[in-house]
Each structure stands twice: as structure tokens, then as C-alpha cells.
BATI-393602 format. One line per 2 residues: number of its first residue (from 1); their letters; for each residue x, y, z of N, C-alpha, C. Coordinates in steps of 0.05 Angstrom, whole numbers, padded with zeros to 5 digits, m for minus. Layout:
N
NUM) A) X/Y/Z/X/Y/Z/X/Y/Z | ...
// end
This chain:
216
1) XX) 05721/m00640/01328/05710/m00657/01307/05722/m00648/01280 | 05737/m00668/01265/05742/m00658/01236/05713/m00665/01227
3) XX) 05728/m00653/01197/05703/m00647/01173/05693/m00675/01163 | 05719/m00689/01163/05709/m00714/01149/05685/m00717/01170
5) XX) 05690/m00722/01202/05670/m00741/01208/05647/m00730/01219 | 05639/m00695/01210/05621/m00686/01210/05611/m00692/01194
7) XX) 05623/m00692/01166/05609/m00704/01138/05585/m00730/01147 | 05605/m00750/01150/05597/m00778/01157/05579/m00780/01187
9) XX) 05578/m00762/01209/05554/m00765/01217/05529/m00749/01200 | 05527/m00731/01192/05512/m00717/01175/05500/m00733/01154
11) XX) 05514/m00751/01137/05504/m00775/01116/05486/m00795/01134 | 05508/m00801/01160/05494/m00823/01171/05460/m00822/01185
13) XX) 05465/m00794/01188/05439/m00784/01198/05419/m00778/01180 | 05427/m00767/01161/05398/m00764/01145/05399/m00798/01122
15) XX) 05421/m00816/01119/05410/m00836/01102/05392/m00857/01123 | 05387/m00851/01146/05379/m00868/01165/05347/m00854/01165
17) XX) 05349/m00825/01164/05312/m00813/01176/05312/m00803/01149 | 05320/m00801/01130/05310/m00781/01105/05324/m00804/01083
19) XX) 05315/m00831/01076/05340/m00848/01059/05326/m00845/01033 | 05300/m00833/01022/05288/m00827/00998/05280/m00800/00991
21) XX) 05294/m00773/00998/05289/m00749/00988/05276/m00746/00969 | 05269/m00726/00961/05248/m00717/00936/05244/m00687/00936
23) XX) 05249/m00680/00906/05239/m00652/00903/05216/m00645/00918 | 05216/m00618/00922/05182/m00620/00928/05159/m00601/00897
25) XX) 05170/m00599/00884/05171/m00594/00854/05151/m00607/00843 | 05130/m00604/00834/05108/m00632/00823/05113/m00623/00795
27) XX) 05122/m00652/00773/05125/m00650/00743/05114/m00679/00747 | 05117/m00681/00719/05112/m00710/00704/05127/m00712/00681
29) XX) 05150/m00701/00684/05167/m00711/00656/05190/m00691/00653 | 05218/m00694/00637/05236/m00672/00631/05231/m00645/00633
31) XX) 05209/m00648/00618/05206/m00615/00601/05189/m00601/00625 | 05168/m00617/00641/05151/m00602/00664/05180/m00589/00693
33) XX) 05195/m00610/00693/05224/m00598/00714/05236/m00575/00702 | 05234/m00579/00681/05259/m00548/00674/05240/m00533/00671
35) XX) 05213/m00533/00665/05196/m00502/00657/05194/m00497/00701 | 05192/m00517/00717/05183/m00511/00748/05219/m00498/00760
37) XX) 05233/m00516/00750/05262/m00502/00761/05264/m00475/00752 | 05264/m00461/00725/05268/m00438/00715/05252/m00417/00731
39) XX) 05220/m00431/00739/05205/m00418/00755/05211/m00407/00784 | 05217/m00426/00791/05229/m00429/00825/05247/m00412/00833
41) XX) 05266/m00389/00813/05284/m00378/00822/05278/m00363/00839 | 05285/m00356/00863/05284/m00332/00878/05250/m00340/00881
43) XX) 05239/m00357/00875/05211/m00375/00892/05201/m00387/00894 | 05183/m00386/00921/05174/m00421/00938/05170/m00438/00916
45) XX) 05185/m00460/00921/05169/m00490/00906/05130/m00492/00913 | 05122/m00478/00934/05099/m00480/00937/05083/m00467/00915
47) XX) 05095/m00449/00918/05073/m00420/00897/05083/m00434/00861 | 05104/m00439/00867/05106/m00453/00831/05086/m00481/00828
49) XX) 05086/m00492/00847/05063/m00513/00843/05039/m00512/00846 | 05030/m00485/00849/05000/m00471/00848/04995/m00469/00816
51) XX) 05014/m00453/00808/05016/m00440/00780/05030/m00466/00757 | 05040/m00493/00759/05040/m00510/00742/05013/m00517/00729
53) XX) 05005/m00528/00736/04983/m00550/00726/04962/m00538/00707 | 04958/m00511/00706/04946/m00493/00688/04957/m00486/00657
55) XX) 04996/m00489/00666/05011/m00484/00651/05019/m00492/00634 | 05022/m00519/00648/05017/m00552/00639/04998/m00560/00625
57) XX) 04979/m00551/00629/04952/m00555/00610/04954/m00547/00590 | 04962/m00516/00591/04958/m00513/00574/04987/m00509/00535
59) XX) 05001/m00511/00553/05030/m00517/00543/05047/m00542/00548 | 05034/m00564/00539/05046/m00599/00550/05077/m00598/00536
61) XX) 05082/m00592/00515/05099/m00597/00502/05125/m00579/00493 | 05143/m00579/00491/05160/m00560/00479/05157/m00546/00460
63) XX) 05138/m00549/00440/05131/m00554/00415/05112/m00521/00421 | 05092/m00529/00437/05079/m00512/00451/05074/m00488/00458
65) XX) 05102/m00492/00481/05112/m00470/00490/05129/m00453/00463 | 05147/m00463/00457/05155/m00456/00442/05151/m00433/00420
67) XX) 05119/m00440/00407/05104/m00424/00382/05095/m00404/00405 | 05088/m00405/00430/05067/m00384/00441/05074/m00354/00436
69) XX) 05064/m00336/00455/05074/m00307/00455/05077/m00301/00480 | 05094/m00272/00485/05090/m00268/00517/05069/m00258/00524
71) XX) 05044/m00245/00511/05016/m00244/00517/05008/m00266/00526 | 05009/m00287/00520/04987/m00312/00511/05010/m00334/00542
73) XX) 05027/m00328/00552/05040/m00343/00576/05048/m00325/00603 | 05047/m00296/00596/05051/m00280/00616/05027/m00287/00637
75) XX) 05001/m00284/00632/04977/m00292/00647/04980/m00313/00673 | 04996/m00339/00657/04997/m00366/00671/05008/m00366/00693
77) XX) 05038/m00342/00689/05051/m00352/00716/05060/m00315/00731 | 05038/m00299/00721/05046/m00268/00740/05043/m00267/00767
79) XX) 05040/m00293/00771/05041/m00283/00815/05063/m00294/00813 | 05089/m00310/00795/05110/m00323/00802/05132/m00297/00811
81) XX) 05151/m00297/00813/05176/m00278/00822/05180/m00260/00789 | 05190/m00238/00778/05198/m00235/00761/05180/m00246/00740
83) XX) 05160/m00243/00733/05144/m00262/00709/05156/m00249/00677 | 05157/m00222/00677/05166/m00217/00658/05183/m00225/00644
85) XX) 05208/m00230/00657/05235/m00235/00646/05233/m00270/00646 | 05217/m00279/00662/05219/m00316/00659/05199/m00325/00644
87) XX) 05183/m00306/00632/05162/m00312/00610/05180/m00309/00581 | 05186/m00290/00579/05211/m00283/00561/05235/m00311/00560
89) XX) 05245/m00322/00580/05268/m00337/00577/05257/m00356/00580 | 05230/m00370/00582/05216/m00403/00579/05206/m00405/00554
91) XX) 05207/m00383/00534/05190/m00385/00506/05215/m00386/00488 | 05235/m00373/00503/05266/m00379/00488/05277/m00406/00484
93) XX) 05274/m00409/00512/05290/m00435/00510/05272/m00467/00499 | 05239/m00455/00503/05235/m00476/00490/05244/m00472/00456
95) XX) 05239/m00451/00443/05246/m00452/00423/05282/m00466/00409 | 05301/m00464/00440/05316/m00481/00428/05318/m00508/00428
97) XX) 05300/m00523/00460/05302/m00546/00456/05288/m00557/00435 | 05272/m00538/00421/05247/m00544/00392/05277/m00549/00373
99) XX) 05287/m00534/00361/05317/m00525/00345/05335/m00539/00341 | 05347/m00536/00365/05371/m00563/00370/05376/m00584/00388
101) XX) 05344/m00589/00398/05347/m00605/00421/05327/m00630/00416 | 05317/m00634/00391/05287/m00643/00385/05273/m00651/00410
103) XX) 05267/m00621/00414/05251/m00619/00440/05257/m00641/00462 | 05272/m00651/00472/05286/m00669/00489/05304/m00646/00507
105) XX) 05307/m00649/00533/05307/m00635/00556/05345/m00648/00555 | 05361/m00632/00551/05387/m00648/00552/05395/m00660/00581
107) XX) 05417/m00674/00576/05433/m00690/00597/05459/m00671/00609 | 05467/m00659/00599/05489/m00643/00608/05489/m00619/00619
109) XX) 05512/m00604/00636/05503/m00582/00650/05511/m00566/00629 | 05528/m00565/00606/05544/m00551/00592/05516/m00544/00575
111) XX) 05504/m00568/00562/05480/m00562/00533/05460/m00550/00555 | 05452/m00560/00586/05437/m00536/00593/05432/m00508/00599
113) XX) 05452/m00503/00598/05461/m00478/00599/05464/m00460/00583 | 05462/m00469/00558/05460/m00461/00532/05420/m00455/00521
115) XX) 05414/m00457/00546/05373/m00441/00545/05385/m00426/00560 | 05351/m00413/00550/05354/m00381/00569/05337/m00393/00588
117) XX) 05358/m00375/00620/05344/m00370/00645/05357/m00401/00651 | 05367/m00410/00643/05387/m00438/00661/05412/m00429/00662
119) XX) 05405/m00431/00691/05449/m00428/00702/05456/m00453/00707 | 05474/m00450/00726/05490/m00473/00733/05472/m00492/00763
121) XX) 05455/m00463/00775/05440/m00476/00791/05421/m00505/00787 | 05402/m00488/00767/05380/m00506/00749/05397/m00523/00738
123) XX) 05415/m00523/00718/05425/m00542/00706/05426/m00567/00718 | 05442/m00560/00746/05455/m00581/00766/05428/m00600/00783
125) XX) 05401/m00587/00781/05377/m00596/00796/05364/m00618/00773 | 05369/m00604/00743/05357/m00616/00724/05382/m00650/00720
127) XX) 05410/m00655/00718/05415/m00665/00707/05419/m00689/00735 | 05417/m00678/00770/05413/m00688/00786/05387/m00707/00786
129) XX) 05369/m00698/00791/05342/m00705/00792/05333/m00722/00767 | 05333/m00714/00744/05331/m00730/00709/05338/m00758/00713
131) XX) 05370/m00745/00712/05384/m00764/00696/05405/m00776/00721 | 05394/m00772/00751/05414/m00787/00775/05451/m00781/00767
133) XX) 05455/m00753/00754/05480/m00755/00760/05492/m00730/00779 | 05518/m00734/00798/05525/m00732/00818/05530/m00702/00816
135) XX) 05512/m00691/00810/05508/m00658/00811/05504/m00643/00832 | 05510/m00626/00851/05504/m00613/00873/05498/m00585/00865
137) XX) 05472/m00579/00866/05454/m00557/00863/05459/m00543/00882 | 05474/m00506/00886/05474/m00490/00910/05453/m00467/00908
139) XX) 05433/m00476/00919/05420/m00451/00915/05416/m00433/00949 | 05398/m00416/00953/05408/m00389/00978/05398/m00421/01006
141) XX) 05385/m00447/01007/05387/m00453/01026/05412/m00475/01027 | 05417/m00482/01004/05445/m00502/01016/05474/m00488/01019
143) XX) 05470/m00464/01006/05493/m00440/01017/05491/m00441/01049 | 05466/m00433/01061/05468/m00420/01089/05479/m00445/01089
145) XX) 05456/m00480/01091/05461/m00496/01109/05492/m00500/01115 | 05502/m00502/01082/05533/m00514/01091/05545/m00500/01099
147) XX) 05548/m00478/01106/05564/m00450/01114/05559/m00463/01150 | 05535/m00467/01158/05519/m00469/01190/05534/m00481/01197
149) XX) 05542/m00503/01186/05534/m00533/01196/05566/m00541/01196 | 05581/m00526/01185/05608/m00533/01184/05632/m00545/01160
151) XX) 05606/m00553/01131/05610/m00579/01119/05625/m00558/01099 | 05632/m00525/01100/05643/m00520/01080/05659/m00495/01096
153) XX) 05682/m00480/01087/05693/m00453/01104/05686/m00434/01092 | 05702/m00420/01123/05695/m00384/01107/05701/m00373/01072
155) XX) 05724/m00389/01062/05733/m00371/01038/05713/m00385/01014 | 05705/m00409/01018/05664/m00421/01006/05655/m00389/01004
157) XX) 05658/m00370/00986/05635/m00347/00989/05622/m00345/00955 | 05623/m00360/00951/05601/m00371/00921/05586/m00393/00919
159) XX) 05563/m00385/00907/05561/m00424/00899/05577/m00439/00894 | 05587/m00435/00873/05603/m00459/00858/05630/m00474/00874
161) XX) 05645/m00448/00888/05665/m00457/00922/05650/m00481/00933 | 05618/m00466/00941/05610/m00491/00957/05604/m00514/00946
163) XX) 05589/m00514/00922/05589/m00535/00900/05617/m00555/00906 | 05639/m00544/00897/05667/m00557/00893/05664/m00572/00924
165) XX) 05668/m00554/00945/05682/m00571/00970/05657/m00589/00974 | 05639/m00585/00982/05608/m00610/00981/05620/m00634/00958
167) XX) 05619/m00630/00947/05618/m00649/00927/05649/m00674/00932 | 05676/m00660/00939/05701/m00671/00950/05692/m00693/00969
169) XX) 05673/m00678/00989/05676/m00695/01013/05647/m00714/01013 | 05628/m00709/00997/05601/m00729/00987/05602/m00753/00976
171) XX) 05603/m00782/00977/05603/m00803/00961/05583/m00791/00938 | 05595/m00798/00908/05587/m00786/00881/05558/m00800/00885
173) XX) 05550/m00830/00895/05526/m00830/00887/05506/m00828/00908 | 05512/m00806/00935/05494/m00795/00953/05488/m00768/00942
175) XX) 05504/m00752/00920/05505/m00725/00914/05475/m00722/00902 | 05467/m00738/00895/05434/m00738/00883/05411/m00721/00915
177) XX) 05422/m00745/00929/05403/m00744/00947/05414/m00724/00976 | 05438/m00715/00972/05449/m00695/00991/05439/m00670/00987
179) XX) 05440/m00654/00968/05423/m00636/00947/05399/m00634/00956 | 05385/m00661/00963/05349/m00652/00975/05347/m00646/01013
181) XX) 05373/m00670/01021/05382/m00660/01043/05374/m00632/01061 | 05395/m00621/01042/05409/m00595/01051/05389/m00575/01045
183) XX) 05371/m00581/01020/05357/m00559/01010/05328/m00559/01038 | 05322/m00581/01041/05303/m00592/01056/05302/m00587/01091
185) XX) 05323/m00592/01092/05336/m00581/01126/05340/m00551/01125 | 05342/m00539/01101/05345/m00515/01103/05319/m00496/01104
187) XX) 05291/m00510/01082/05268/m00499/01078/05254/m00505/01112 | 05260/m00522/01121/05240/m00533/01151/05263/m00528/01174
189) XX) 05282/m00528/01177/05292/m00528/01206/05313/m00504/01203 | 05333/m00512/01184/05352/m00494/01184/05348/m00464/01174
191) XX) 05326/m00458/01181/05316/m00428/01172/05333/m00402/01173 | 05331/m00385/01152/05346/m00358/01149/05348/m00340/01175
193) XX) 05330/m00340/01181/05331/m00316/01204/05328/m00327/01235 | 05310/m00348/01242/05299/m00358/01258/05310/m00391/01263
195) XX) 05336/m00398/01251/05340/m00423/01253/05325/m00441/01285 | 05312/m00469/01273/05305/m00476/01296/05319/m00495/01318
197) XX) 05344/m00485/01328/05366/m00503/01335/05347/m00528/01354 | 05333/m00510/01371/05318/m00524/01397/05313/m00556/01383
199) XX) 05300/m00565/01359/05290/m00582/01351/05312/m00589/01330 | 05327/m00580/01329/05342/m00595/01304/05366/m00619/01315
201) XX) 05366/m00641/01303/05378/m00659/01311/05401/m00666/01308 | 05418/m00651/01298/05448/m00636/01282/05466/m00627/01300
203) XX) 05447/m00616/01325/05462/m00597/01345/05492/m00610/01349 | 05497/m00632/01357/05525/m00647/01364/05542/m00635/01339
205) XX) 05542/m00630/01311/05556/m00624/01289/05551/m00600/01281 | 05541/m00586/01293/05537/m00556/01281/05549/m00543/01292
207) XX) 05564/m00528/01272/05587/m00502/01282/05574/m00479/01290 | 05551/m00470/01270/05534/m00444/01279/05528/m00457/01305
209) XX) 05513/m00481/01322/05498/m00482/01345/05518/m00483/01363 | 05550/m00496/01364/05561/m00500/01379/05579/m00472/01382
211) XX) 05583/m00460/01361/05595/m00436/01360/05592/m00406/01358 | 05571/m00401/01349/05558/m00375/01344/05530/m00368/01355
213) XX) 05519/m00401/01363/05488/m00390/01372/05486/m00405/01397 | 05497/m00384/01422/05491/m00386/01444/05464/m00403/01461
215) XX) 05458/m00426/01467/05435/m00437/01478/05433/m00423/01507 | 05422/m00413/01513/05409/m00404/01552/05414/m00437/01572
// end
């Protein structure tokens, strides 16, 4: 099987059982995605959506966040991963979208990147998800997936490698919804340690199942 038409059963298969993806991320606006993405690094979308809605409450606005202190926001989110250092870089960056952004959540990966605690990961989730453009977000589950599954090679050993080749062989306006794909197949089936080939419906296109993970 070439790549192309692993690609294209892979599209064909999830735009047929999965044709409306979705974060699993709960916001209500610009500024609630980038304070939950910054959060999410290195953890569950679950546990960040425990710790929103308090946060939210109590910091709606850029404006907000912005004036606070790290006393007065450290509280909100210390069961998150790292609270220290993402309490520190969410009071920053609101203070620039306060600055130079009039508090408006930008469109680009270049001006996002320019807050603290946004890489290229977040950037690419924020300007995907926002603003529907053809951004492919690699974070540690669409690394494994595409590595598994065939859709990228061995010398792919960065994000951004995988970023590039994903993105070559993706129609620009599935890249929105490939991104939830991959991230999604990766949080429920395509698991780190324990992948669940038995039940996964991929098996015909998977290089890990057909090649590295022996069935009995």
C-alpha cells in the first residue's frame, strides 16, 4: 500500500464515522481556548476542564487576567501540570494581548507566539480551531499516531517534520478536522503503551499492526 492511499483510506474512514470532530476542551470564546490550550500542556483535557469554569469566573476577560497576581491565580489551577510556571506565563501573556493585542486573541501563528507559554503547538490548535485555518497541531498523541499508522517516516523525529509531511498529503480544508482525528484516535484507541489494535478499525492501514505488533 502506498502512502497516498493510506492517506485516503484513513480520510475516508474517519470523514464517514467521525465527519464533525471537536475539541474536547470546553471554552466559550477566543480568550477561554488559549488560557485551556496553555493549560493542557503535558495535561488531560479532562483535569483542565475541572479547573476552567472557576477560572473563568473568576477572570472572564483579558483585562482581568491580565491586572491579577501570581498569588491571587496560582490557587485556580495548582492541581494543573507545572502551575507555577503557567501561572506566570497566562498573566504575561494576557498582559500582552491587553498591550498590543486590544485584548483580541490573534489570528496568526507568528503574533501567537509572540505570548508567553504559546509555541507552535498551541498556536496551531488556536488558529485551527478559532479561525478554521489549515493548521496541523503535533502534540505527544498525533506524533505516536502518525509515526503507527504509517502516514509519516522514520526521519519525521520532531513535531514540526511531522507537521510538514501531514499537512503535504491532507486536503488544506480537512487539516482542521484531521488534527481532532489523530489527536482523538490517539487519546481512545491508539494508546501509548497499551495500543488497542484488537478493536481498532485501521488495522488494514497500520504499519505498527501489520508490522511491528504481532496478532496471536
Amino acid at each position: 500500500m502506498t502512502k497516498k492511499q493510506r492517506y485516503q483510506f484513513l480520510i475516508g474512514y474517519f470523514t464517514e464515522n467521525f465527519p464533525e470532530p471537536q475539541t474536547e476542551l470546553v471554552y466559550e470564546n477566543p480568550f477561554q481556548l488559549l488560557v485551556a490550550v496553555v493549560l493542557s500542556a503535558q495535561c488531560t483535557d479532562k483535569r483542565v476542564n475541572l479547573v476552567t469554569p472557576a477560572l473563568f469566573e473568576a477572570f472572564p476577560t483579558p483585562q482581568d487576567l491580565a491586572k491579577t497576581t501570581f498569588d491571587e491565580l496560582f490557587p485556580y489551577i495548582k492541581s494543573i501540570s507545572y502551575p507555577n510556571n503557567k501561572t506566570k506565563h497566562l498573566i504575561e501573556a494576557a498582559k500582552r494581548l491587553v498591550e498590543v493585542y486590544n485584548s483580541e486573541v490573534p489570528s496568526t501563528i507568528e503574533e501567537l507566539q509572540t505570548l508567553q507559554g504559546v509555541g507552535r503547538k498551541t498556536a496551531n490548535v488556536i488558529v485551527s480551531v478559532i479561525y478554521n485555518q489549515p493548521a496541523m497541531a503535533v502534540d505527544t498523541h498525533v506524533f505516536r499516531v502518525s509515526h503507527r499508522l504509517g502516514l509519516v517516516g522514520k526521519k519525521a523525529t520532531t513535531p514540526l517534520a511531522v507537521e510538514k509531511e501531514l499537512v503535504k498529503y491532507i486536503p488544506e480544508e480537512l487539516i482542521p478536522k484531521a488534527h481532532h482525528w489523530l489527536i482523538l484516535h490517539g487519546r481512545y484507541i491508539c494508546v501509548a503503551r497499551k495500543p488497542k489494535c484488537k478493536t481498532c478499525a485501521l488495522q488494514e492501514v497500520c504499519h505498527y499492526f501489520n508490522t511491528e505488533h504481532e496478532e496471536d
